[in-house]
N, C-alpha and C positions, 0 to 999 in steps of 0.2 A: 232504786234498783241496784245502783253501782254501792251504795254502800251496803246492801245485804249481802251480794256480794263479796264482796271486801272482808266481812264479818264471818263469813261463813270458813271452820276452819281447815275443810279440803280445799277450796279455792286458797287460802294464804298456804297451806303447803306445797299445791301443785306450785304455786304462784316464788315462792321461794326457791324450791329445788331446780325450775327453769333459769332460774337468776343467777344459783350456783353453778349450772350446767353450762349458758353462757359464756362466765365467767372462766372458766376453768378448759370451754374449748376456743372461745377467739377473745376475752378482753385479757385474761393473765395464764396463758398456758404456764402445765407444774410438768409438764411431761413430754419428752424428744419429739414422740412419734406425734403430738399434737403440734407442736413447730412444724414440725418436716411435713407434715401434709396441708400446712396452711402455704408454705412455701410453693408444693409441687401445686396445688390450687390455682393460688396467683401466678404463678412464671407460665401455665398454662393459657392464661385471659388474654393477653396479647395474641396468641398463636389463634385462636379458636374463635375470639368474641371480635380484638380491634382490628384485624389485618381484615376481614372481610369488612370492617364498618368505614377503614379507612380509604377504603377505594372506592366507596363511593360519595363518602363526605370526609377528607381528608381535613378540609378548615374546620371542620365539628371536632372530631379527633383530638385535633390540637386547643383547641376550645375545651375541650372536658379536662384537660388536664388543669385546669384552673379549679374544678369543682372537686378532682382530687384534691389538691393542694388544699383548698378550703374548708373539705371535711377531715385532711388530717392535721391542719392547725386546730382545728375546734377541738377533735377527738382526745390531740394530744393536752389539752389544757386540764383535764380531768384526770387524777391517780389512775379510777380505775378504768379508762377506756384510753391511757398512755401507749401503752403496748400496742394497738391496732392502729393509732395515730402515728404512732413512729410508720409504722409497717408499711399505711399510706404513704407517708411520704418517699418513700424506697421506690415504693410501686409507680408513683408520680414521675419521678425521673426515668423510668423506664419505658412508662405509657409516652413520656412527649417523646423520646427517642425514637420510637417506632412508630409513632403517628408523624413523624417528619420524612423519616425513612420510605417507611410503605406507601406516604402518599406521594410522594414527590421524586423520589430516586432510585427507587428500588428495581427501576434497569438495570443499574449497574450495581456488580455485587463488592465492586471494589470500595464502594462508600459504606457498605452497611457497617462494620465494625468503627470504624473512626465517627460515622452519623449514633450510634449506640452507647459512645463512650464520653459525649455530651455533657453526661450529668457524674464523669468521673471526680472531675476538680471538687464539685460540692460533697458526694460521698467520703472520700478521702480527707476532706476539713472537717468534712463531722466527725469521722473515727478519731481524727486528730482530738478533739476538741470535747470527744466525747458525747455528743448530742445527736440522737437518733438515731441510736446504734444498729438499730431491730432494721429500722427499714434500708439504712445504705448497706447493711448485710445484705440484706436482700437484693439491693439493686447489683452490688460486686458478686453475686453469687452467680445472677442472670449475666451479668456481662460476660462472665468467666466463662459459662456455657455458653454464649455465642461464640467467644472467641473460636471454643473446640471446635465447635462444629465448622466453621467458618477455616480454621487449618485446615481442615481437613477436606473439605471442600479446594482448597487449595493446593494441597498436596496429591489429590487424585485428580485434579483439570478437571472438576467438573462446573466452573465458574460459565465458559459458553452454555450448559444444561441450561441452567440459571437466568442467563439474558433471554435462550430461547423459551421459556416455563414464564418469564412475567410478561413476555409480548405477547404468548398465545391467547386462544380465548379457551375458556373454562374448558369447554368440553377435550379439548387438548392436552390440560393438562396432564392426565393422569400418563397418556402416552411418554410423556416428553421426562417423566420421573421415572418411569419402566427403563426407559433409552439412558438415563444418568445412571440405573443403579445396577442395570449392564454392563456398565464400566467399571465398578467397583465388585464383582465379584470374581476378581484375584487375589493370590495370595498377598502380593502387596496391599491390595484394600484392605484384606482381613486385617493382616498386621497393623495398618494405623488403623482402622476401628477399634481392635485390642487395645491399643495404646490410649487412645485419647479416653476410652471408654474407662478401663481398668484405673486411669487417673483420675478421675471425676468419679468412681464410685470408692477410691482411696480417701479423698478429700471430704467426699460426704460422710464417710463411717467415720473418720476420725470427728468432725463436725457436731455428728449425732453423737457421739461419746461424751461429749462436752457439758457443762454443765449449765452454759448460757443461753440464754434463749439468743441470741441473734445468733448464734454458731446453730441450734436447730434450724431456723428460716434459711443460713445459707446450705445448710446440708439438702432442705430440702428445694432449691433452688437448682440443684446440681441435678439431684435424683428426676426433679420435673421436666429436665433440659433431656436426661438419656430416654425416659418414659414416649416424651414428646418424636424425637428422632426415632425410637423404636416403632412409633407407629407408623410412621412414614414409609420407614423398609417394610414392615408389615404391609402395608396399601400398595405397596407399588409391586409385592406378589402375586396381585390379583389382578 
């Protein structure tokens, strides 16, 4: 049955053109806009998929990142599945930072960037050294969006919002993000939202202009950090 199949020659064509399509959108992106939305994809997983998976099995969390690391050695050992191995490994250093972070200290907001910047030392050898370009792009691309937001948060005192937002219980929350983002709607807010904003979407256009693909992944790492905070202010109007 698998080889008639096989022989038959609309199955080898579908069967081709899904290989090409593949290929061309996650094993060897040719195109920015396909970087930058593999970027704003992943720098979104942590936000949506591990922060809730990590409170309530935080030792799993950090356990999975073992099974990154392990499918992006495999992945990278192959030309054509190189590119999404590097990517992993980016991602890997970013999943354990924040599965250390969210499970264990993210009372306090004064650990989050230094608990996030963890897997700097190794990003930075690799850029040095040349190896796995694709994914420490990505991991410095993410970091660089926390750092902003994490200013900024800094420069508007809304750090107690923060302590009181990870003690509450769920149903709380949403109040306790209404109450912080009443504090920021001054003209001085606006102006550092401007600022941090207008810089990370300079960073990212310059990024996407580019002709390499790690320079797409961290464009879109930038893009997925403003997207992700846009939704927040969004949520907390309602």
């Amino acid at each position: 049955m698998t080889n008639r199949f096989q022989k038959d020659p609309h199955f080898s064509f579908a069967t081709k053109h899904i290989e090409i399509a593949a290929e061309a959108l996650l094993l060897n992106p040719r195109h920015p806009w396909i970087g930058v939305s593999l970027g704003i994809l992943l720098v979104s997983v942590p936000v949506f998929f591990e922060a809730p998976l990590v409170r309530v099995a935080p030792g799993f969390s950090v356990a999975l990142t073992g099974g990154w690391v392990w499918l992006s050695y495999h992945l990278s050992q192959k030309k054509q599945t190189e590119f999404i191995g590097d990517l992993l490994l980016g991602f890997s250093l970013s999943w354990l930072a924040g599965a250390v972070y969210w499970g264990w200290f993210r009372w306090e907001p004064l650990w989050h960037l230094p608990i996030e910047s963890l897997g700097l030392p190794v990003a930075l050898w690799g850029l040095y050294q040349g190896w796995a370009r694709v994914g420490h792009c990505f991991y410095l691309g993410s970091l660089l969006g926390t750092a902003a937001t994490d200013l900024y948060f800094y420069w508007m005192e809304l750090m107690p919002y923060w302590r009181r937002l990870m003690a509450a219980p769920p149903d709380q929350a949403f109040d306790i993000i209404r109450m912080g983002f009443a504090e920021v709607q001054t003209m001085e807010g606006a102006i550092a939202a401007a600022t941090f904003g207008l810089l990370l979407l300079w960073l990212a256009w310059m990024s996407w202009r580019s002709a390499r693909r790690e320079d797409w992944i961290f464009s879109g790492t930038l893009l997925g950090t403003l997207l992700v905070d846009s939704l927040f202010v969004a949520l907390a109007q309602f």
